[in-house]
C-alpha positions in Angstrom: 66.3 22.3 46.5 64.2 25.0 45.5 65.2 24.2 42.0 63.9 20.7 42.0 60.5 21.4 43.5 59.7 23.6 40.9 61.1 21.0 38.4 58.2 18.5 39.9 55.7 21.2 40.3 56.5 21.8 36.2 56.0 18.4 35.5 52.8 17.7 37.6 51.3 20.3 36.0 52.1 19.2 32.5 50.6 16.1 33.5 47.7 17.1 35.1 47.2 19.4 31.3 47.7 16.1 29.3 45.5 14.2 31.3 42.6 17.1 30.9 43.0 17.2 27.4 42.6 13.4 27.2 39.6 13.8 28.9 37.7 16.6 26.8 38.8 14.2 23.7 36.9 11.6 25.1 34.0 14.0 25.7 34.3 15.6 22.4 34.5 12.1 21.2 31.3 11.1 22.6 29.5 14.2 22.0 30.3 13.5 18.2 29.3 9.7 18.3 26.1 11.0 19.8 25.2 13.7 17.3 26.1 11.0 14.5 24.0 8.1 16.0 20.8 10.5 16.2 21.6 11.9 12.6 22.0 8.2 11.3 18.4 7.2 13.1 16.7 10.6 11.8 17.7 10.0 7.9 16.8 6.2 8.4 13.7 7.8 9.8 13.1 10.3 7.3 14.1 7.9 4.3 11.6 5.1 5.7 8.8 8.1 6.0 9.4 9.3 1.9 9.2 6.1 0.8 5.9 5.1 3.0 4.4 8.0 1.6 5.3 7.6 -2.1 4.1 3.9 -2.3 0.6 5.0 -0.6 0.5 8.0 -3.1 0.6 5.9 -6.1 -1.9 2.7 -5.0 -4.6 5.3 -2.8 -5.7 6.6 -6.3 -6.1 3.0 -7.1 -7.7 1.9 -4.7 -10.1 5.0 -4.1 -10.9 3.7 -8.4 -11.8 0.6 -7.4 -14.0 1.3 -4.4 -15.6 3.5 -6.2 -16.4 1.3 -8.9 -17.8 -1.0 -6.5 -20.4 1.2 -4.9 -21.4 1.5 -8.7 -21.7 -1.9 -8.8 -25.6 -2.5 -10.0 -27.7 -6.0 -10.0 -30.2 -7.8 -8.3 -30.3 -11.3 -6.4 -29.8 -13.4 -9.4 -27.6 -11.2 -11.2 -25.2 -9.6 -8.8 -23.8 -6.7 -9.6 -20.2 -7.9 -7.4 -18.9 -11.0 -8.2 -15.8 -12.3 -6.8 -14.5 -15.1 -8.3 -11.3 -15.3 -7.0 -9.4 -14.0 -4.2 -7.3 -12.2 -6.5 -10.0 -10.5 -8.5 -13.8 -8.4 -8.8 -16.2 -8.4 -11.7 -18.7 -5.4 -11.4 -21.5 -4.7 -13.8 -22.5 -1.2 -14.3 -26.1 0.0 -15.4 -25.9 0.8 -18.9 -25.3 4.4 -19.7 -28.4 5.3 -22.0 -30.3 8.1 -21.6 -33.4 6.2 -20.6 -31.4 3.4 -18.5 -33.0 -0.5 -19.1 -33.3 -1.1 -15.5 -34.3 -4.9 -15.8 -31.8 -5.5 -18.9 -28.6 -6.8 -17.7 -27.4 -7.8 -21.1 -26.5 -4.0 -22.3 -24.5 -3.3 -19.1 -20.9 -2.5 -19.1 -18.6 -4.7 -17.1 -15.2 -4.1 -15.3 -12.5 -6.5 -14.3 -9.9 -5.5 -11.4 -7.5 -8.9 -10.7 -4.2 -9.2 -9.4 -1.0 -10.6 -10.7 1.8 -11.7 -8.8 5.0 -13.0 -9.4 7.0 -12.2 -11.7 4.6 -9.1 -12.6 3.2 -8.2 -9.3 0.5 -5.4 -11.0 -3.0 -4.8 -10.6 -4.8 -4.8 -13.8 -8.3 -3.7 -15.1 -10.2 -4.8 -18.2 -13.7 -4.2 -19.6 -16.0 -7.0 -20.7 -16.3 -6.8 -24.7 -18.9 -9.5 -25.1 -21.5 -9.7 -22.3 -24.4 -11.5 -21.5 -27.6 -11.1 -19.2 -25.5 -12.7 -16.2 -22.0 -12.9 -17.1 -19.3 -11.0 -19.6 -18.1 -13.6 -22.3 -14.3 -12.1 -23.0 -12.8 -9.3 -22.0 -10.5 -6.7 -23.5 -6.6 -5.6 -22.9 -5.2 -5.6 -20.0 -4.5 -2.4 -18.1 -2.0 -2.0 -15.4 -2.6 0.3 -12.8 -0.3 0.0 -10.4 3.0 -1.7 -9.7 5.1 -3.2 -7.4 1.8 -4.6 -5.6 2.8 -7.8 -3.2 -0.3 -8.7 -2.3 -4.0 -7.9 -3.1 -7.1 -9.7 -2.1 -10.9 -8.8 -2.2 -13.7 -10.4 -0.1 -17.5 -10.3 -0.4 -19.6 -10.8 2.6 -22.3 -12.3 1.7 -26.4 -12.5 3.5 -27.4 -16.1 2.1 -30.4 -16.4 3.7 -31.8 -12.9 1.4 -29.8 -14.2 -1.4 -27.5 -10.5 -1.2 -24.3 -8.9 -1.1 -23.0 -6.8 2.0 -19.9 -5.8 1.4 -16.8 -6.5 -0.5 -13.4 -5.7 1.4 -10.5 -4.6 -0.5 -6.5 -5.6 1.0 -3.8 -4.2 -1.0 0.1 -4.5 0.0 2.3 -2.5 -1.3 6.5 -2.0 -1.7 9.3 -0.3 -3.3 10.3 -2.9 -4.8 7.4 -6.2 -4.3 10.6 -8.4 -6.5 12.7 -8.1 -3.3 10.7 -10.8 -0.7 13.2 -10.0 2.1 11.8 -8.1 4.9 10.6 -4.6 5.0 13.6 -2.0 5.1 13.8 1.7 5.3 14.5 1.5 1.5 11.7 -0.9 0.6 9.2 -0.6 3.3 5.8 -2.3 3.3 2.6 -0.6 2.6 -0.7 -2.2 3.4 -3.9 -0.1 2.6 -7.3 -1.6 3.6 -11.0 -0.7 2.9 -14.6 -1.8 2.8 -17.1 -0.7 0.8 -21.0 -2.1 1.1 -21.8 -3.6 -2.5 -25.3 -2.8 -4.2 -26.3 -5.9 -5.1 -30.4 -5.8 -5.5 -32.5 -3.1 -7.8 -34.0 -0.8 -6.2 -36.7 -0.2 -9.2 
């Protein structure tokens, strides 16, 4: 009698081992598909992050260029010095770099182009006028790509009609990994859109 009790005591506690050690699997088990869920959301995280930052570290330059070739921008009411011609593009004249400047002489000012190509090239170029005139530039030179991979770019110029001036031109850039692929933004070809307005000198001050 005393035999077989400690034959079932044996065997209930076997079972009562088994069935703890089932149980701290499954704990272990979701411990680890925790751990690996988080690590899986922090490198989709991390990967998203590097590639934000190194698509905004090679168009900021850019667009920093252009703004600041704006602000340069130099005319008066009847020759602007910002013309935007197109969504996709900005002519700016720039006083003429002599050492006694010709204030009210547009023809000897220099002249940059910054447009926008999309598909299949998706770049932002920039060319400078090589036959100019008093109001407009005539041809322009080789192109110049600055930046890459650039899925959208647009400028705007606000515009006071009733003084006959510029305000301000606003610049829209979007940027990816890869602007070929059209399929929504991903953590390995995110979507990068820098913005900016600059006020545009469009009337001599002399």
């Amino acid at each position: 009698m005393n035999s077989t009790n400690s034959k079932n005591s044996t065997n209930s506690q076997k079972g009562l081992i088994l069935v703890e050690l089932f149980i701290a699997i499954i704990l272990v088990s979701m411990v680890l598909l925790s751990v690996t869920a988080v690590d899986i959301v922090s490198r989709k995280f991390l990967n998203t992050t590097y590639y934000e930052n190194r698509v905004q570290n090679e168009v900021g330059p850019m667009l920093e260029m252009i703004a600041k070739d704006i602000t340069r921008g130099y005319g008066n009411a009847n020759n602007p010095g910002v013309i935007v011609s197109a969504a996709n593009m900005v002519d700016i004249r720039q006083l003429d770099k002599a050492s006694t400047p010709t204030y009210d002489d547009f023809s000897d000012d220099a002249w940059v182009r910054y447009s926008y190509e999309a598909a299949p090239n998706y770049h932002i170029i920039r060319q400078y006028c090589t036959t100019g005139s008093q109001s407009v530039c005539g041809s322009w030179g080789a192109s110049e790509i600055l930046a890459k991979n650039i899925s959208g770019c647009s400028f705007t110029l606000a515009q006071d009609t009733s003084l006959n001036k510029n305000l301000w031109v606003t610049i829209a850039i979007t940027a990816r990994r890869n602007a070929a692929d059209t399929s929504p933004p991903s953590a390995v070809n995110p979507e990068v859109i820098l913005r900016t307005t600059i006020a545009a000198l469009s009337q001599s001050i002399h």
